[in-house]
C-alpha positions as a printed Julia matrix, in Angstrom:
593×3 Matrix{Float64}:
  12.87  -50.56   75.63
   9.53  -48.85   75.58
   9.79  -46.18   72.59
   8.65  -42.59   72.56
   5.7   -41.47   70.02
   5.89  -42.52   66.51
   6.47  -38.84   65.64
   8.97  -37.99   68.28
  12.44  -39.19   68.72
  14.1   -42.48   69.83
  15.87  -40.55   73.11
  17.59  -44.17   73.71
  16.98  -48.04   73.53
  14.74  -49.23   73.57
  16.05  -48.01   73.42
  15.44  -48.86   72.69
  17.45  -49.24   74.27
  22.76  -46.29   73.06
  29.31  -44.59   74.63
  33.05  -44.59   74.09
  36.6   -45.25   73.75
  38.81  -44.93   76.98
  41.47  -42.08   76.57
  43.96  -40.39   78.45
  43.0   -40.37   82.32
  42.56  -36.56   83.6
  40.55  -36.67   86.51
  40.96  -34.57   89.49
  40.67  -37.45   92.36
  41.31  -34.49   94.91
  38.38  -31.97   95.08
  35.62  -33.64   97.21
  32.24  -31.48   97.28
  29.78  -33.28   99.71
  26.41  -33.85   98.73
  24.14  -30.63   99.07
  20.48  -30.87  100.46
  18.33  -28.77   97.63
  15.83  -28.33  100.78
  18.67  -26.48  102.95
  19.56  -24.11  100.09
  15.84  -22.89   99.54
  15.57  -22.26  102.97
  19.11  -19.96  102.7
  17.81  -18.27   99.81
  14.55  -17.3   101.03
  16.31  -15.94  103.92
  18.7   -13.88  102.07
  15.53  -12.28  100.26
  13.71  -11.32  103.46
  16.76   -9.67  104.69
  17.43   -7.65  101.56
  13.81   -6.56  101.42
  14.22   -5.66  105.26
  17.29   -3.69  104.57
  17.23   -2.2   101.35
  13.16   -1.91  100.43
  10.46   -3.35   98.48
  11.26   -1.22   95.64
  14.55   -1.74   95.23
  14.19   -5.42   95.38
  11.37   -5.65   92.75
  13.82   -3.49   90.29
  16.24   -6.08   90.72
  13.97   -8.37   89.9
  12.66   -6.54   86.75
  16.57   -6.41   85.42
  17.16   -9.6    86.14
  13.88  -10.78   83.8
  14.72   -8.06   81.42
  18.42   -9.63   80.9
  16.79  -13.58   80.68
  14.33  -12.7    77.83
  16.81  -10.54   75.86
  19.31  -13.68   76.32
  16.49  -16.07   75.16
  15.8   -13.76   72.2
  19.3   -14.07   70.64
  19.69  -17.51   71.52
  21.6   -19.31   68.7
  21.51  -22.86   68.3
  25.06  -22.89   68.38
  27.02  -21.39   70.68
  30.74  -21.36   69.85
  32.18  -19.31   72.32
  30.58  -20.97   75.43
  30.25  -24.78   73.51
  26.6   -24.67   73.88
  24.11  -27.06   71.61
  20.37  -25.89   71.89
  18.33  -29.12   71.27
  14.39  -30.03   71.96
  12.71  -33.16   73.21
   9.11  -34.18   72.5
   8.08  -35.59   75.86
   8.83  -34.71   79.49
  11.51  -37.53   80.91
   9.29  -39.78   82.73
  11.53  -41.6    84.37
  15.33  -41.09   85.31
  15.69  -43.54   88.13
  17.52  -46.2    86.17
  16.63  -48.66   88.45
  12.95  -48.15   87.21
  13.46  -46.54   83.75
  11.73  -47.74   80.46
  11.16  -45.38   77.91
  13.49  -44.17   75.61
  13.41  -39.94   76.41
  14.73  -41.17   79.58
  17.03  -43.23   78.44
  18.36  -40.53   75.79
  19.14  -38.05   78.98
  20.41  -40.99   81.26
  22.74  -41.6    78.39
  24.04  -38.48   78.83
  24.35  -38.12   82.48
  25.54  -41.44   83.62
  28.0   -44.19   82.24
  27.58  -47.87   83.08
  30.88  -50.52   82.84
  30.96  -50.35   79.94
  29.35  -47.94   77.33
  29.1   -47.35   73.26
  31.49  -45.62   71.24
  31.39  -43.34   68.33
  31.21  -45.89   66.02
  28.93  -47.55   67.71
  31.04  -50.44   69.47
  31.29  -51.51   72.68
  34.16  -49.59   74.91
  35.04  -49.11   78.39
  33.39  -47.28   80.95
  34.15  -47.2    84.48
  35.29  -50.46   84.12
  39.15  -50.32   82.15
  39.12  -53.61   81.84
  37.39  -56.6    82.54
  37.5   -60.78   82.22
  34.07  -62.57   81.06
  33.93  -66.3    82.24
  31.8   -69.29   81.27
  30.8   -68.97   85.3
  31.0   -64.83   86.07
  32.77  -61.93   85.43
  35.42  -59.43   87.12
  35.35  -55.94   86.06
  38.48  -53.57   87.16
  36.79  -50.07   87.68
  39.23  -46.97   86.94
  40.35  -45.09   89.73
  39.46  -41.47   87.87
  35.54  -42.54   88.01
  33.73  -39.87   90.31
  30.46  -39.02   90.98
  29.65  -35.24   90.08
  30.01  -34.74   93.79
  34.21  -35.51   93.73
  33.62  -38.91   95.5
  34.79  -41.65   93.53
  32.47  -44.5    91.91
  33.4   -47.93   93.0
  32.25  -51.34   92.85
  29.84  -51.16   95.82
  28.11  -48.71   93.68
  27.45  -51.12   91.41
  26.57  -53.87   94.26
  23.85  -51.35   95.07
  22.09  -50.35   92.38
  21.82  -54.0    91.14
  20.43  -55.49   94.32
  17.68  -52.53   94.41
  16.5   -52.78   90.45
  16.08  -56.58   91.86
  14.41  -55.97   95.11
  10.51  -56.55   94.95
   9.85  -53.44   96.33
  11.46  -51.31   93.65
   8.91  -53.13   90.88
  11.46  -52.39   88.61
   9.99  -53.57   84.75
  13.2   -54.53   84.04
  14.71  -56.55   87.25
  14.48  -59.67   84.9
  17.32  -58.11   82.51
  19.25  -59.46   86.27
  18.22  -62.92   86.3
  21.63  -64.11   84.44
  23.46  -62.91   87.73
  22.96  -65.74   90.83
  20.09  -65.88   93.03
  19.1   -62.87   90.73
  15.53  -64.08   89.46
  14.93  -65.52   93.04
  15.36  -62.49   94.67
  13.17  -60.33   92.72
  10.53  -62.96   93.44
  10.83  -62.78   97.34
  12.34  -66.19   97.68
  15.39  -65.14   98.79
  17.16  -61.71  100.17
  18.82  -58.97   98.29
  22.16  -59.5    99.82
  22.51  -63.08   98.32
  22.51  -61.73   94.57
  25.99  -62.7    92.95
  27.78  -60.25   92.87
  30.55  -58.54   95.35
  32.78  -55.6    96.01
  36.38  -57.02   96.03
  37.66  -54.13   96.82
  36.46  -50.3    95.72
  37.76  -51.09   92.29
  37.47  -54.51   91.83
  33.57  -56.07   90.93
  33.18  -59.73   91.18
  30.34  -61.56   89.28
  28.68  -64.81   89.31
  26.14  -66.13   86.93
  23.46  -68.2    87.6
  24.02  -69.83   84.0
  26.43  -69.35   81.56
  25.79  -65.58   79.76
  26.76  -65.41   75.97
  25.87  -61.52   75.78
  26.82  -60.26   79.59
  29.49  -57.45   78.02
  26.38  -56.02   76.09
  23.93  -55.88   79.3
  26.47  -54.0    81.18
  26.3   -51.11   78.7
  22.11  -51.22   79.79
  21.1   -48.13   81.4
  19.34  -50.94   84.51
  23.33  -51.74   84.75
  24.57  -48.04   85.59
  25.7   -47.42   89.65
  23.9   -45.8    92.15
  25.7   -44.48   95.06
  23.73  -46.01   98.45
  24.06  -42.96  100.79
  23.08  -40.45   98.67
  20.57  -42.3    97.62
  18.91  -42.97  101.08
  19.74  -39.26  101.57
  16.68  -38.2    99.44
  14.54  -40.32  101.24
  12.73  -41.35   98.37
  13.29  -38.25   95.86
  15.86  -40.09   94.28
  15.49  -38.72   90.53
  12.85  -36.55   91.15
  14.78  -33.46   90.71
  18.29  -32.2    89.59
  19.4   -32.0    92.65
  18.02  -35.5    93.68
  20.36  -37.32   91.38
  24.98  -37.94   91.52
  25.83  -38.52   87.91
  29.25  -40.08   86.97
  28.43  -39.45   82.84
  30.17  -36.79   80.45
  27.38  -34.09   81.46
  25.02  -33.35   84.63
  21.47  -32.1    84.5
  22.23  -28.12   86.32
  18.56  -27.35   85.07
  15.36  -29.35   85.02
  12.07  -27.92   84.93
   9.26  -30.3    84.65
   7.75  -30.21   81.12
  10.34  -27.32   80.18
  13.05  -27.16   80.09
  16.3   -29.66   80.34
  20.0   -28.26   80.79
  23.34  -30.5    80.85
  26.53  -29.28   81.25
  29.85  -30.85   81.42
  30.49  -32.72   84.17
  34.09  -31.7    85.42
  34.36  -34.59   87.41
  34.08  -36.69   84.44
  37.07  -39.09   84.24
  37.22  -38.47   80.21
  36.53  -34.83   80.85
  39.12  -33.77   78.33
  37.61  -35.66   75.3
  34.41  -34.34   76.04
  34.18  -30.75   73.79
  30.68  -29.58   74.41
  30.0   -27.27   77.23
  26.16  -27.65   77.14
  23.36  -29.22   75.81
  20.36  -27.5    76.14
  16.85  -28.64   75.55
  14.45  -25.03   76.78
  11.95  -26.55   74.24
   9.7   -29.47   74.9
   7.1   -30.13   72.49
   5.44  -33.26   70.19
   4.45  -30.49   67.69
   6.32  -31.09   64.39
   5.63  -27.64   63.42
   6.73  -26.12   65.82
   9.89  -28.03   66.22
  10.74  -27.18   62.6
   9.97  -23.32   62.81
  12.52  -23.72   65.84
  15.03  -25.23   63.47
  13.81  -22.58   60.39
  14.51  -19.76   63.02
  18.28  -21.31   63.96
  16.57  -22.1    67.62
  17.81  -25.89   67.81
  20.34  -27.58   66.02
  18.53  -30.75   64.94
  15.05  -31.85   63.83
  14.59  -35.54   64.89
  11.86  -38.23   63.54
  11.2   -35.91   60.51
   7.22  -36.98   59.58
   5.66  -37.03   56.11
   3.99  -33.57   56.72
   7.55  -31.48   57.18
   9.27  -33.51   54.23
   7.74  -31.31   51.14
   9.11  -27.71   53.7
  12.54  -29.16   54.44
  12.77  -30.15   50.93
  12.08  -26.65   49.7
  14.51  -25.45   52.02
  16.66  -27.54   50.93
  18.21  -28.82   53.92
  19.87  -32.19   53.89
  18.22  -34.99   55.24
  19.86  -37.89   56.85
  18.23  -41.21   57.89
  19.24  -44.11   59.84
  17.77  -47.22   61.3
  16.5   -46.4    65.18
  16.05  -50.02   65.87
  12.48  -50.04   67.23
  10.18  -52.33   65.64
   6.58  -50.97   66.27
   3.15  -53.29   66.45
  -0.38  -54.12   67.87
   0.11  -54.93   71.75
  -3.05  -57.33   72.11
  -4.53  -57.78   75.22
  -4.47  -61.04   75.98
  -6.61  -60.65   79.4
  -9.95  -63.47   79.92
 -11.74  -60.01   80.27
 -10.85  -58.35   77.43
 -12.29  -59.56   73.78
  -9.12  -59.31   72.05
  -8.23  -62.86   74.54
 -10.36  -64.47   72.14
  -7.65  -65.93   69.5
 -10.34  -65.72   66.65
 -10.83  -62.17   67.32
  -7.29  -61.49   67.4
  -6.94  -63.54   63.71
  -9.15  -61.51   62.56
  -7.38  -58.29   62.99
  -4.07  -60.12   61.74
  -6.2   -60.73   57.84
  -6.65  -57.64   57.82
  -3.65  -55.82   58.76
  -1.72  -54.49   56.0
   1.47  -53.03   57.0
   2.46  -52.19   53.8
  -0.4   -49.94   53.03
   0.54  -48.82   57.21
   3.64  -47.41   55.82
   3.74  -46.58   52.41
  -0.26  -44.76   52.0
  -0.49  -43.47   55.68
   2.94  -42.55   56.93
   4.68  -41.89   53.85
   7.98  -41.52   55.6
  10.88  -43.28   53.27
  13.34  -44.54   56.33
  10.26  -47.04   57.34
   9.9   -50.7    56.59
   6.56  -52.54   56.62
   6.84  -54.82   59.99
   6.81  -59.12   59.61
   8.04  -59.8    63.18
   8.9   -59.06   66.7
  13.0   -59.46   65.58
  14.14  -56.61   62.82
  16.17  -56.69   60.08
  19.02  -55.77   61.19
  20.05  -58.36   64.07
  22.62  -60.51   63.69
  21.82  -64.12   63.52
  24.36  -67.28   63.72
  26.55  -66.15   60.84
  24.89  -63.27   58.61
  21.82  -61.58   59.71
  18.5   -63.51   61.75
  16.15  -63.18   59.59
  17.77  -64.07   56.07
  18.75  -67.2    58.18
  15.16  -67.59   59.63
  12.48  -65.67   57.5
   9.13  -64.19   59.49
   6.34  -66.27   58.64
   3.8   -63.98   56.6
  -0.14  -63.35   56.17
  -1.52  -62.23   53.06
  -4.59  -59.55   53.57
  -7.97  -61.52   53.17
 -10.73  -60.08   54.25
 -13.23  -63.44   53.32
 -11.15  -65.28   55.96
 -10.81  -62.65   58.33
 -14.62  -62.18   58.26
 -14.82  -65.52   58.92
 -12.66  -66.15   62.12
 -14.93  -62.91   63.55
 -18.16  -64.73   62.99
 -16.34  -67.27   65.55
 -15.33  -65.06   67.63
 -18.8   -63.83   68.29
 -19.81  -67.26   68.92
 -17.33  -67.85   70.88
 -18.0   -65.12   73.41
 -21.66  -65.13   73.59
 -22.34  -61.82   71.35
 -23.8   -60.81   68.44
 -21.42  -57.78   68.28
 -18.02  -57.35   69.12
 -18.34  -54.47   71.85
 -16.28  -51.49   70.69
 -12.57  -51.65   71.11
 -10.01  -49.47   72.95
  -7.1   -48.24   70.93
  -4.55  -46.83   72.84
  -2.18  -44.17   71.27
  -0.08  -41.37   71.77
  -1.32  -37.71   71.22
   1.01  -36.93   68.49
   0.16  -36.05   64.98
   1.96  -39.65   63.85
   0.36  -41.21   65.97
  -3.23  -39.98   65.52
  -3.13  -40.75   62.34
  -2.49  -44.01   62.35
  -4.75  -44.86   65.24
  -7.62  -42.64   62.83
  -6.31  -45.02   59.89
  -7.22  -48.53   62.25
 -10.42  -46.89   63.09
 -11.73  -46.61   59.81
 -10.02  -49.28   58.27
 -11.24  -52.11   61.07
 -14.85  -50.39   60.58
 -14.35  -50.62   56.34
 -13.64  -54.36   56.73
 -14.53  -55.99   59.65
 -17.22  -53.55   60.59
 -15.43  -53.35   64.08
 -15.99  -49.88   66.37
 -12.73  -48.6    67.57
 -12.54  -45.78   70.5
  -9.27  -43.82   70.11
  -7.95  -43.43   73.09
  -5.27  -40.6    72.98
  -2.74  -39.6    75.63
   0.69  -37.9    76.39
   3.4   -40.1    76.71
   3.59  -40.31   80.48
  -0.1   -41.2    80.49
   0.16  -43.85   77.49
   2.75  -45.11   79.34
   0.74  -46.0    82.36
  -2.05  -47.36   80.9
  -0.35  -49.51   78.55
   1.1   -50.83   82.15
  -2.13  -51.08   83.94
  -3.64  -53.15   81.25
  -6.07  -50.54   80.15
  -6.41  -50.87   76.5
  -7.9   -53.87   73.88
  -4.89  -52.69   71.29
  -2.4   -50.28   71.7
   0.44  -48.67   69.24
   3.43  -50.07   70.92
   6.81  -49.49   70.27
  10.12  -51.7    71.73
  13.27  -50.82   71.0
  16.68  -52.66   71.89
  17.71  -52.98   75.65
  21.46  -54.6    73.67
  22.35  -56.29   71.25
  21.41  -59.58   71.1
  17.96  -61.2    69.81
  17.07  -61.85   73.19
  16.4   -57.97   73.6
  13.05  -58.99   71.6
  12.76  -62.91   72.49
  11.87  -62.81   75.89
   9.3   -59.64   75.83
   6.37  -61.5    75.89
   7.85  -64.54   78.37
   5.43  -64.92   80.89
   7.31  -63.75   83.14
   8.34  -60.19   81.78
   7.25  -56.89   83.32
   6.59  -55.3    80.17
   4.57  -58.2    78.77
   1.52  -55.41   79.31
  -0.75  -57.65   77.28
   0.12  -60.34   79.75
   0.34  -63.35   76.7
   1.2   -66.61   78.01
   2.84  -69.99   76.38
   4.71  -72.27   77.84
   6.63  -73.58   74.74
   7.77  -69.48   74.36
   8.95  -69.67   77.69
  10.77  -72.83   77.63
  12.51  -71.59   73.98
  13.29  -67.81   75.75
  15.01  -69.93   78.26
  17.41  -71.89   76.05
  18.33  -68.54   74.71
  19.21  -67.1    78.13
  21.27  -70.19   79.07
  22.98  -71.72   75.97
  26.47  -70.21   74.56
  25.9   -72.11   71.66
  24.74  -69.97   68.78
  22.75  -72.2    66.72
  20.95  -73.36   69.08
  20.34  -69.73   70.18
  19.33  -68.58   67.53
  16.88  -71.6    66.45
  15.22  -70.79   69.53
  14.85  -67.5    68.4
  13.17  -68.92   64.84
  10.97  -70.95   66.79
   9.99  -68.06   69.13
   9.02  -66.16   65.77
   6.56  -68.75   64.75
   5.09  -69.43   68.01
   4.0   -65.23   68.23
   2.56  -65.61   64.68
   0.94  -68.89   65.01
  -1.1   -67.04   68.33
  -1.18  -63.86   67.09
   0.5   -62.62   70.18
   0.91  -59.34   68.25
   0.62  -58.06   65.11
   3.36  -56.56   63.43
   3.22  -52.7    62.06
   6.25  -51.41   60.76
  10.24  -50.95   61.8
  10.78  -47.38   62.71
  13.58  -45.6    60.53
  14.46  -42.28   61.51
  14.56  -38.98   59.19
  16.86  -35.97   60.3
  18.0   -32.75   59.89
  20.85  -31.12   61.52
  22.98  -27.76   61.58
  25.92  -28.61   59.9
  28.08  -27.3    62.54
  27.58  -29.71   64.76
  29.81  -32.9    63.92
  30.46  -36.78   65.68
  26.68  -37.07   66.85
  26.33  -40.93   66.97
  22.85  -42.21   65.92
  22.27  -45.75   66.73
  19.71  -48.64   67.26
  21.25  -49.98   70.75
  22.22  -46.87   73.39
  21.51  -43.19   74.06
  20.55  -42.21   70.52
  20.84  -39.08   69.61
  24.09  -39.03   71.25
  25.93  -35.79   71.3
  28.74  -37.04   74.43
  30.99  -36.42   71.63
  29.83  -34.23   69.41
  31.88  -31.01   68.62
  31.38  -27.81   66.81
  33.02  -26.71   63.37
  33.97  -22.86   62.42
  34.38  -23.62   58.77
């Protein structure tokens, strides 16, 4: 999954790609609340407020008004970051959610929130495992799947969630006109890949609705990993009536959305502010102990965010940079790191129009790229590895981990040689200069700096002009997708967890193959990977994939993202992890003591 700025915080993967045990049911299955039309109530509320100016005067009403905004600020003023007596967690996020249309999501803030809001079949627990969902139990086949949905699930409206739910939202992430970036994650199920390419209609995908609590699956090929795409925000329901109801608003607003997760959004002002608040419809609504998790600050700035934390605004300080790390030492505040999961590199652009298609130019940049200097001279933040390949460290291979069983191939720096594949480069494309190239980053402090770090550095040694070319995340987003950059600071983090989550992100086929790279052997290998249950030869394809990205310097590796925290030590059982919703607070709870 598409990862948030290098400074900010992995809010999912991909996250990215990030759930939990089933426990006593408690649902009320009774209380049905239909679903309201936001339009129709701010049409009843500007009425009431004409007919209590009509009634009872201007001045009266604009001294209401003046108490009311007296009583908010003197509220926001006190605000602790823990609430005990209502359950109430204040948080921040760096970035606006782009995206919370699961169907079309790819970025990890959205993910973080979805993760929140909505529950797939299955989901990840505490201790980061896999554990039921809606389904409460389920049968995986060499040739499909049947998942038994419980019959506490409800939407946040009292209706319950069944399997034509999950019919729905499956055969619209697949239908061409959603463009969904991640319909391919689908192409396991039957007829799924030739759907989403217009051969063949929506209703033929492979999978039906028994009954309202029974989901039948078939593959197109055996699946060795489908239990861990289930748990895949693309996987979560969507309820078809309400749905068509907003008439294409779905997930624009609060009100646009049904969520079936621990919490709902009650509050969502755009660039903001983000409320959730338990959602009593919840089927685990009892193991749930938060009330509320706030987020009234949104902001990249690192200072900022911290002088929240200083002042006992938030709870947590995510994605701690090297700038904050001498202050929350002196504080002394204790500092926790994990592994996010992202690994973090140069997307290339591979298009004929571009100069960075030229595979001379892009060898060029590879001699030169020095990831350990990236890390360990520039960011300076401890939890962060110098980057060797598109798979991390930390997925499993055949028996122990990947890539003790199949090392990244490796460049050493040299300059000489580098110089020297740029001199055919040139030739190559008719110029005596390479024309200045794009860089496309984030507007964060982290990320500025290491886009500022490639400028200088590519000018030092290959005496190559670099343009920064900052942006906010939404923005960054959609130029990365529109092809609109020679190199950009990209970040993918785990859609589950599997080496295929990596493998097949630069198939030919793939959506989010921005730099649209091409090669027929990678495609061929991705596709044993998909289709064989056999692990070795899984995971060889997986080796081989690794040296066919080097050998064309389809990217260029940076660094793997490790995360660097600090949180109020009230707040216990918030699950940080590589694959889900991470930081996950569905389970979190507050302490007295």
């Amino acid at each position: 999954m598409a990862q948030n700025p290098t400074t900010g915080i992995p809010e999912g993967s991909p996250s990215g790609t990030r759930g939990d045990p089933a426990r006593a049911l408690a649902a009320d299955s009774t209380t049905t609340v239909p679903a309201r039309d936001p339009l129709s109530r701010v049409a009843i509320r500007q009425i009431a407020l004409l007919a209590i100016a009509s009634t009872v005067g201007f001045v009266l009403l604009m001294a209401g008004l003046s108490w009311a905004t007296n009583l908010t600020s003197s509220s926001t003023a006190t605000l602790d970051a823990i609430d005990v007596e209502t359950g109430t967690v204040t948080l921040s996020l760096t970035q606006e959610p782009p995206q919370l249309d699961s169907t079309r999501l790819t970025d990890s803030v959205s993910g973080r929130i979805l993760g929140h809001v909505m529950e797939g079949l299955l989901r990840y627990d505490v201790n980061n495992q896999l554990a039921p969902g809606v389904a409460e139990r389920w049968d995986i086949r060499a040739d499909g799947a049947t998942f038994w949905l419980r019959e506490e699930a409800r939407w946040s409206d009292g209706e319950p969630v069944t399997a034509h739910d999950f019919v729905f939202a499956w055969q619209t992430a697949l239908d061409p006109a959603t463009a969904s970036q991640y319909a391919f994650i689908f192409y396991v199920l039957k007829n799924g890949e030739a759907i989403n390419t217009g051969e063949l209609p929506r209703e033929s995908l492979g999978v039906t609705a028994v009954s309202d609590r029974v989901l039948e699956v078939e593959f197109e090929q055996p699946v060795a990993y489908f239990d861990k795409l289930v748990a895949f925000q693309t996987y979560y329901p969507i309820r078809e009536d309400f749905y068509l109801s907003r008439e294409g608003r779905y997930a624009a607003d609060a009100d646009d959305m049904l969520y079936n997760g621990p919490f709902e959004i009650t509050v969502w002002v755009h660039g903001a502010h983000v409320r959730l608040e338990k959602n009593p419809d919840y089927w685990d609504r009892d193991g749930i102990s938060l009330n509320v998790i706030d987020f009234p600050y949104i902001t990249a700035d690192g200072n900022a965010v911290l002088n929240l934390y200083r002042d006992g605004q938030i709870a947590e300080v995510n994605g701690l940079g090297a700038e904050s790390l001498d202050q929350v030492l002196a504080e002394r505040w204790p500092v926790g790191r994990y592994s996010d999961g992202s690994v973090w590199f140069f997307q290339l652009n591979h298009r004929s129009d571009h100069p960075t298609g030229n595979y001379n130019l892009r060898k060029a940049l590879q001699l030169v790229n020095d990831p350990g200097e990236l890390v360990y001279k520039v960011i300076k933040i401890p939890s962060n590895t110098p980057g060797e390949s598109i798979f991390p460290t930390w997925l499993k291979g055949e028996k122990g981990l990947f890539r003790q069983e199949y090392p990244a191939p490796t460049v050493t720096p040299n300059v000489t040689l580098a110089r020297e594949h740029l001199e055919q480069a040139k030739r190559e494309l008719g110029v005596d200069e390479i024309p200045p190239l794009v860089l496309l980053a984030d507007d964060t402090p982290g990320a500025s700096k290491q886009a500022e770090y490639y400028q200088n550095s590519l000018m030092q040694k290959l005496g190559l002009e670099i343009r920064i070319d900052k942006q906010i995340f939404k923005q960054r987003l959609a130029k990365v997708e529109a092809g609109e950059f020679d190199v950009a600071l990209y970040g993918w983090g785990p859609a589950f967890d599997d080496p295929l989550t990596f493998a097949d992100l630069f198939a030919s086929w793939n959506p989010n193959n921005h730099g649209e790279y091409a090669n027929a052997e990678l495609d061929a290998q991705v596709r044993i990977a998909q289709q064989s249950t056999d692990q070795a030869t899984r995971m060889a394809a997986f080796g081989r994939i690794q040296e066919i990205l080097f050998e064309d310097v389809a990217i260029i590796p940076n660094y793997e993202r490790g995360q660097m925290y600090i949180q109020d030590p009230r707040i216990r059982g918030v699950a940080r992890r590589a694959v889900g919703a991470d930081p996950d607070y569905t389970r979190a709870y507050i302490v007295t003591d």
